[in-house]
C-alpha positions as CSV (number, residue, x, y, z in Angstrom):
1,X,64.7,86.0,96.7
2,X,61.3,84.4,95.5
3,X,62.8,83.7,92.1
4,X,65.7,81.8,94.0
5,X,62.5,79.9,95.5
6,X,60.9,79.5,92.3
7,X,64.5,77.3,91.3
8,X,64.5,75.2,94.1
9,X,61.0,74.1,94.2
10,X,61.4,72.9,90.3
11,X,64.1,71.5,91.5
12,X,62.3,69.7,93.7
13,X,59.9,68.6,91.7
14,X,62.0,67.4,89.3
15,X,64.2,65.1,91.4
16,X,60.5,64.0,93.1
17,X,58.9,62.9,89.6
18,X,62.7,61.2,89.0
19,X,62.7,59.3,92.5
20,X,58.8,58.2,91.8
21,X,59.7,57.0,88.6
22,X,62.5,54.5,89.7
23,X,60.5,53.8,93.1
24,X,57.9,52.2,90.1
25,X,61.0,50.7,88.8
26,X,62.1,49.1,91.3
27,X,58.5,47.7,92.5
28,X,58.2,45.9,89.2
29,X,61.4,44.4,89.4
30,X,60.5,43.2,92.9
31,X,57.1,41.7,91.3
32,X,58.9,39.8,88.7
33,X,61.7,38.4,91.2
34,X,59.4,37.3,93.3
35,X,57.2,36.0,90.7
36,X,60.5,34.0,89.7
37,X,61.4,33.0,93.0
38,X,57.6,31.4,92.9
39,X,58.6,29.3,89.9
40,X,61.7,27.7,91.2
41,X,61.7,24.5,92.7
42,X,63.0,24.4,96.8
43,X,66.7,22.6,95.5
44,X,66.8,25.6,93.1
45,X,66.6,28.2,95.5
């Protein structure tokens, strides 16, 4: 039974360090839209 545990919480912790990793991802890409969106003129938006 604890060995059945053991799986799921590096399981868990796999799929964790995954979802932080595309959170990051996904921040910078909102950074450098936004960023862009900053650069374009009003007509251009």
């Amino acid at each position: 039974m604890s060995e059945n545990k053991l799986r799921n919480r590096d399981t868990i912790e796999v799929e964790l360090k995954k979802t932080k990793a595309e959170l990051t991802i996904a921040k910078h890409r909102e950074t450098k839209l936004r960023n862009q969106i900053k650069g374009m003129t009003e007509k251009e938006r």
